[in-house]
VEXLO-584785 format. One line per 10 residues: their letters; for each residue x, y, z of C-alpha. Coordinates in steps of 0.02 Angstrom, whole numbers. Example, Ala and Ser with C-alpha at 12.3 -4.5 7.8 and 13.67 -1.06 7.14 Angstrom:
% VEXLO-584785
AS	615:-225:390; 684:-53:357
***
This chain:
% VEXLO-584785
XXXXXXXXXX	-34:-832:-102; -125:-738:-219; -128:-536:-201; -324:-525:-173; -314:-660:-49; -132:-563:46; -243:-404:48; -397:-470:113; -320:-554:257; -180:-411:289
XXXXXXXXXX	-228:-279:236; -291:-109:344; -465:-72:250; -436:116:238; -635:156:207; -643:113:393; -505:272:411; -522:379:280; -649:329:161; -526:264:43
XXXXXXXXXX	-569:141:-76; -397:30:-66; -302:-62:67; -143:-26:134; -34:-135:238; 85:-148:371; 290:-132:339; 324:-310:356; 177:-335:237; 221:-196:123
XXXXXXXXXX	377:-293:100; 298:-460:76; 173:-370:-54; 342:-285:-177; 382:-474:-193; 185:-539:-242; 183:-384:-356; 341:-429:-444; 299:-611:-464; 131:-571:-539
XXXXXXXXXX	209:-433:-645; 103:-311:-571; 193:-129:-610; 178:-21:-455; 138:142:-511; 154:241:-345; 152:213:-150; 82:313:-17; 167:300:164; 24:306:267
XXXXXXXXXX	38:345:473; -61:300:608; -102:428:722; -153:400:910; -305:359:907; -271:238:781; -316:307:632; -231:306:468; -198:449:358; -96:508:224
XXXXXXXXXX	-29:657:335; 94:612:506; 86:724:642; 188:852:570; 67:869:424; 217:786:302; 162:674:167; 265:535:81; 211:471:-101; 317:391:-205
XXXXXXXXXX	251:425:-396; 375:294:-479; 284:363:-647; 347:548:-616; 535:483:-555; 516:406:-720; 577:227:-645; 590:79:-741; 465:-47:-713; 567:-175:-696
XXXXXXXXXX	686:-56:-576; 523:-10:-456; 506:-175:-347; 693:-142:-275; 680:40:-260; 504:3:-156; 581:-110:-52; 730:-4:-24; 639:159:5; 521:60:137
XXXXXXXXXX	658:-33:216; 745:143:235; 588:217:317; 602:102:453; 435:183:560; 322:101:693; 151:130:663; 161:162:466; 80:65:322; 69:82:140
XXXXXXXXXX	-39:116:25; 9:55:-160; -65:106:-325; -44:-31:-416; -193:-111:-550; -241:-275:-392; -270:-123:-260; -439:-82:-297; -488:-236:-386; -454:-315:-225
XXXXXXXXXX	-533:-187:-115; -702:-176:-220; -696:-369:-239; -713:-387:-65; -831:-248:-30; -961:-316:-157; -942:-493:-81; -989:-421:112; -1130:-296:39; -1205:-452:-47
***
């Protein structure tokens, strides 16, 4: 499956939470995506854990007011090294009710793809 077509059909549209212009996805999808972004060669630059509140809304901030990001450019992580240590660090999380949120160069080419194909 291609990445824009993974996102579009799993991913959590996070304008409809936040206003965000990306997607995120769930953990089991997260998972799935480290493998679609290694395959491709896509470098993942960082990844946000993002946690559903209550109500259902996603945000960067858990109930605590905590915040996870992973800036794999400031850790200074090997490219090649960053698809295990994603799917280590997410398998390690191991939270109901989280997604994430990657930075990665398909993100928001995905996201705006689909945005300009519904606003048309």
């Amino acid at each position: 499956m291609e990445i824009f077509d993974f996102y579009k059909t799993s991913g959590i549209d996070m304008s409809e939470h936040n206003g965000g212009q990306f997607y995120a996805l769930k953990r089991s999808d997260a998972l799935e995506m480290v493998d679609l972004l290694n395959d491709a060669g896509v470098t993942i630059h960082s990844i946000d854990v993002v946690h559903r509140s209550i109500s259902g809304i996603y945000d960067y901030r858990n109930e605590t007011g905590e915040r996870i990001c992973w800036d794999f450019d400031s850790e200074n992580i090997p490219d090649g090294e960053r698809y295990g240590v994603s799917k280590m660090r997410i398998e390690a999380l191991g939270l109901e009710n989280v997604a994430f949120l990657f930075s990665d160069e398909k993100s928001y080419k995905a996201w705006k793809k689909n945005h300009q194909r519904m606003s048309a």
